[in-house]
C-alpha positions as CSV (number, residue, x, y, z in Angstrom):
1,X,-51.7,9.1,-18.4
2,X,-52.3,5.7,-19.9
3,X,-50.8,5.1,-23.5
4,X,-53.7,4.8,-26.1
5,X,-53.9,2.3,-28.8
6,X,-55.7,1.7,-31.7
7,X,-56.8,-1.9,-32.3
8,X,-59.4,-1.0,-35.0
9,X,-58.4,-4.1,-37.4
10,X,-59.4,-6.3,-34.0
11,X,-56.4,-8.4,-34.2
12,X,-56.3,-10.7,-31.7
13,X,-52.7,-10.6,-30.2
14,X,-53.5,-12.9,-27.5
15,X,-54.0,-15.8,-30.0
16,X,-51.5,-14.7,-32.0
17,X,-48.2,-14.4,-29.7
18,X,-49.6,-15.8,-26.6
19,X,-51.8,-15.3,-23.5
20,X,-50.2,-12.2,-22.1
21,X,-49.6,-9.9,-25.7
22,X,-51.8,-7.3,-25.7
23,X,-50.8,-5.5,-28.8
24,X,-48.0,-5.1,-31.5
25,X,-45.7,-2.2,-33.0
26,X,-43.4,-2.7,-35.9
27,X,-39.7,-2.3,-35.0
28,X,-38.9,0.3,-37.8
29,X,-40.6,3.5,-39.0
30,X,-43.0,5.5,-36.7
31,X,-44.3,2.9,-34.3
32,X,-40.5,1.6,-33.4
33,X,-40.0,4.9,-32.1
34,X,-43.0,4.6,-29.5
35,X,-41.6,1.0,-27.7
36,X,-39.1,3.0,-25.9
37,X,-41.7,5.2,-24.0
38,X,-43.4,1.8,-22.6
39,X,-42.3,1.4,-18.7
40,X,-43.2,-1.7,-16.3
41,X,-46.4,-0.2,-14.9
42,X,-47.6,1.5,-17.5
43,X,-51.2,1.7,-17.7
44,X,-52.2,1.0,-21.0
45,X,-56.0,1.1,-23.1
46,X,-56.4,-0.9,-26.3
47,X,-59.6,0.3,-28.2
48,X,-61.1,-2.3,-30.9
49,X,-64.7,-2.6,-32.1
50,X,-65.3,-6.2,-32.1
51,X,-69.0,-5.6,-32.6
52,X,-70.5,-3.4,-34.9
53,X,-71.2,0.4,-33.1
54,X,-69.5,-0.8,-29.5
55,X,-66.0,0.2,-28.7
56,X,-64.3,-2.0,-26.5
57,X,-61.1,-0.3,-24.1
58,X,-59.8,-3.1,-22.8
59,X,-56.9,-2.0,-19.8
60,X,-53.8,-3.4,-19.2
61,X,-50.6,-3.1,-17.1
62,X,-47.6,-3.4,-19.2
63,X,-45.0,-5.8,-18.0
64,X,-42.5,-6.3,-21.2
65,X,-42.2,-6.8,-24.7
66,X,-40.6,-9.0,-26.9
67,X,-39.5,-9.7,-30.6
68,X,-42.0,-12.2,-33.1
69,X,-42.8,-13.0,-36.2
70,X,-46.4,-12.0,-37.5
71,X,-49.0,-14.0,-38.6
72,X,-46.6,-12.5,-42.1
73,X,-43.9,-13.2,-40.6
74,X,-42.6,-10.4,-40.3
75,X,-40.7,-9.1,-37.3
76,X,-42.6,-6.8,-34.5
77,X,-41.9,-5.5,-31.2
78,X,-45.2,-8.1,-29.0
79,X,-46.5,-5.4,-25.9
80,X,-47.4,-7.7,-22.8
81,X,-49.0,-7.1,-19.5
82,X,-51.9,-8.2,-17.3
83,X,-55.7,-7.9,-18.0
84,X,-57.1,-5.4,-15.9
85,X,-60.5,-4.2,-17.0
86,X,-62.8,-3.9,-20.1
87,X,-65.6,-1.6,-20.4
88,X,-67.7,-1.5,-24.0
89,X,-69.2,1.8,-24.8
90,X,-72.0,2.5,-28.0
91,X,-69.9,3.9,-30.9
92,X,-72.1,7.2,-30.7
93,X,-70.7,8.3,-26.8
94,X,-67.3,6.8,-27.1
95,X,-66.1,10.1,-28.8
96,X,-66.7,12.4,-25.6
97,X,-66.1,9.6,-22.7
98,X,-63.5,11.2,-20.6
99,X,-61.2,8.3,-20.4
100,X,-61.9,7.7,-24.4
101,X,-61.5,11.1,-25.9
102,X,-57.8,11.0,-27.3
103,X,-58.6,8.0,-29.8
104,X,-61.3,10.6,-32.0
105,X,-60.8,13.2,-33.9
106,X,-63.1,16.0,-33.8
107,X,-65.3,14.4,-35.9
108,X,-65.6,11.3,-34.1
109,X,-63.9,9.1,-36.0
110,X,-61.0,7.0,-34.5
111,X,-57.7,8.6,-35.0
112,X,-55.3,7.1,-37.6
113,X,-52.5,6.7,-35.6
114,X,-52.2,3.3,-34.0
115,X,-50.3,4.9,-30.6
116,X,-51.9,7.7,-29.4
Protein backbone atom coordinates (compact mmCIF):
# COMPACT_ATOMS: atom_id res chain seq x y z
CA UNK A 1 0.00 0.00 0.00
CA UNK A 2 1.46 3.26 -1.20
CA UNK A 3 1.69 6.17 1.49
CA UNK A 4 -0.90 9.06 0.53
CA UNK A 5 -0.12 12.60 0.66
CA UNK A 6 -1.80 15.67 0.53
CA UNK A 7 -0.23 18.45 -1.49
CA UNK A 8 -3.41 20.54 -1.67
CA UNK A 9 -1.43 24.08 -1.09
CA UNK A 10 0.62 22.90 -4.51
CA UNK A 11 3.88 23.57 -3.01
CA UNK A 12 6.48 22.87 -5.22
CA UNK A 13 9.10 20.87 -3.26
CA UNK A 14 11.10 20.20 -6.23
CA UNK A 15 12.04 23.90 -6.54
CA UNK A 16 12.14 24.39 -3.22
CA UNK A 17 14.82 21.72 -1.80
CA UNK A 18 15.96 20.30 -5.00
CA UNK A 19 15.25 18.08 -8.00
CA UNK A 20 14.55 14.83 -6.16
CA UNK A 21 12.12 16.21 -2.89
CA UNK A 22 8.88 15.25 -3.46
CA UNK A 23 7.23 16.47 -0.33
CA UNK A 24 7.84 17.75 3.32
CA UNK A 25 6.74 16.78 7.04
CA UNK A 26 7.57 18.96 9.95
CA UNK A 27 9.92 17.21 12.42
CA UNK A 28 7.70 17.82 15.60
CA UNK A 29 3.96 17.27 16.27
CA UNK A 30 1.82 14.79 14.25
CA UNK A 31 3.65 14.63 10.85
CA UNK A 32 7.18 13.89 12.72
CA UNK A 33 5.73 10.84 13.85
CA UNK A 34 4.90 9.63 10.15
CA UNK A 35 8.85 9.95 8.72
CA UNK A 36 9.61 6.85 10.57
CA UNK A 37 7.15 4.66 8.58
CA UNK A 38 8.86 5.85 5.17
CA UNK A 39 11.21 2.68 3.87
CA UNK A 40 13.59 2.79 0.64
CA UNK A 41 11.02 1.48 -1.81
CA UNK A 42 8.23 2.80 -0.70
CA UNK A 43 5.71 3.63 -3.17
CA UNK A 44 4.42 6.86 -2.59
CA UNK A 45 1.22 9.28 -4.30
CA UNK A 46 1.28 13.03 -3.81
CA UNK A 47 -2.18 14.51 -4.77
CA UNK A 48 -2.14 18.45 -5.60
CA UNK A 49 -4.63 20.35 -7.82
CA UNK A 50 -2.52 22.48 -9.82
CA UNK A 51 -5.46 23.35 -12.09
CA UNK A 52 -8.73 24.17 -11.08
CA UNK A 53 -11.14 20.73 -10.89
CA UNK A 54 -8.07 18.20 -11.92
CA UNK A 55 -6.25 16.29 -9.35
CA UNK A 56 -2.94 15.48 -10.09
CA UNK A 57 -1.27 11.94 -8.22
CA UNK A 58 1.97 12.18 -9.11
CA UNK A 59 3.95 8.59 -7.94
CA UNK A 60 7.11 8.31 -6.56
CA UNK A 61 9.68 5.74 -5.14
CA UNK A 62 11.02 6.95 -1.96
CA UNK A 63 14.77 6.85 -1.57
CA UNK A 64 15.65 9.16 1.65
CA UNK A 65 14.96 12.19 3.44
CA UNK A 66 16.78 14.83 4.77
CA UNK A 67 16.70 17.89 7.21
CA UNK A 68 16.06 21.87 5.50
CA UNK A 69 15.08 24.99 6.17
CA UNK A 70 11.67 26.14 4.55
CA UNK A 71 10.99 28.70 2.33
CA UNK A 72 10.30 30.14 6.46
CA UNK A 73 12.97 28.82 7.46
CA UNK A 74 11.90 26.67 9.51
CA UNK A 75 13.29 23.18 9.97
CA UNK A 76 11.34 20.02 8.11
CA UNK A 77 12.09 16.46 7.49
CA UNK A 78 12.49 16.94 2.80
CA UNK A 79 10.81 13.20 1.43
CA UNK A 80 12.90 12.21 -1.83
CA UNK A 81 12.66 9.64 -4.42
CA UNK A 82 12.27 9.12 -8.16
CA UNK A 83 9.45 10.31 -10.54
CA UNK A 84 7.53 7.44 -11.60
CA UNK A 85 4.18 8.45 -13.06
CA UNK A 86 1.53 11.15 -13.04
CA UNK A 87 -2.01 10.66 -13.97
CA UNK A 88 -4.58 13.94 -13.71
CA UNK A 89 -8.11 12.98 -13.00
CA UNK A 90 -11.41 15.67 -13.16
CA UNK A 91 -12.07 16.69 -9.49
CA UNK A 92 -15.69 15.09 -9.82
CA UNK A 93 -14.26 11.12 -10.27
CA UNK A 94 -11.16 11.48 -8.26
CA UNK A 95 -13.30 10.69 -5.06
CA UNK A 96 -14.23 7.04 -6.20
CA UNK A 97 -10.91 6.14 -8.43
CA UNK A 98 -9.64 3.09 -6.78
CA UNK A 99 -6.15 4.03 -6.48
CA UNK A 100 -7.45 7.72 -5.19
CA UNK A 101 -10.08 6.91 -2.66
CA UNK A 102 -8.17 7.34 0.75
CA UNK A 103 -7.46 11.21 0.10
CA UNK A 104 -11.74 12.01 0.33
CA UNK A 105 -13.81 11.90 2.79
CA UNK A 106 -17.24 10.72 2.20
CA UNK A 107 -18.17 13.77 1.01
CA UNK A 108 -15.62 14.14 -1.53
CA UNK A 109 -13.64 16.59 -0.26
CA UNK A 110 -9.82 15.90 0.31
CA UNK A 111 -9.07 14.77 3.72
CA UNK A 112 -7.34 17.21 6.19
CA UNK A 113 -4.62 15.21 7.09
CA UNK A 114 -1.49 15.79 5.01
CA UNK A 115 -0.32 11.83 5.42
CA UNK A 116 -2.92 9.57 4.76
Amino acid sequence: MPHYLNNCKNRDHARIYGADAFYDLDTSGRQAEKQFSFRPGDWCVVASEPIPGHIRFAWYKFTSSRLAADETQQQVRVLCGTFEKEETVPRGEAPSHKYYRPFFNKNGDFKQQSVI
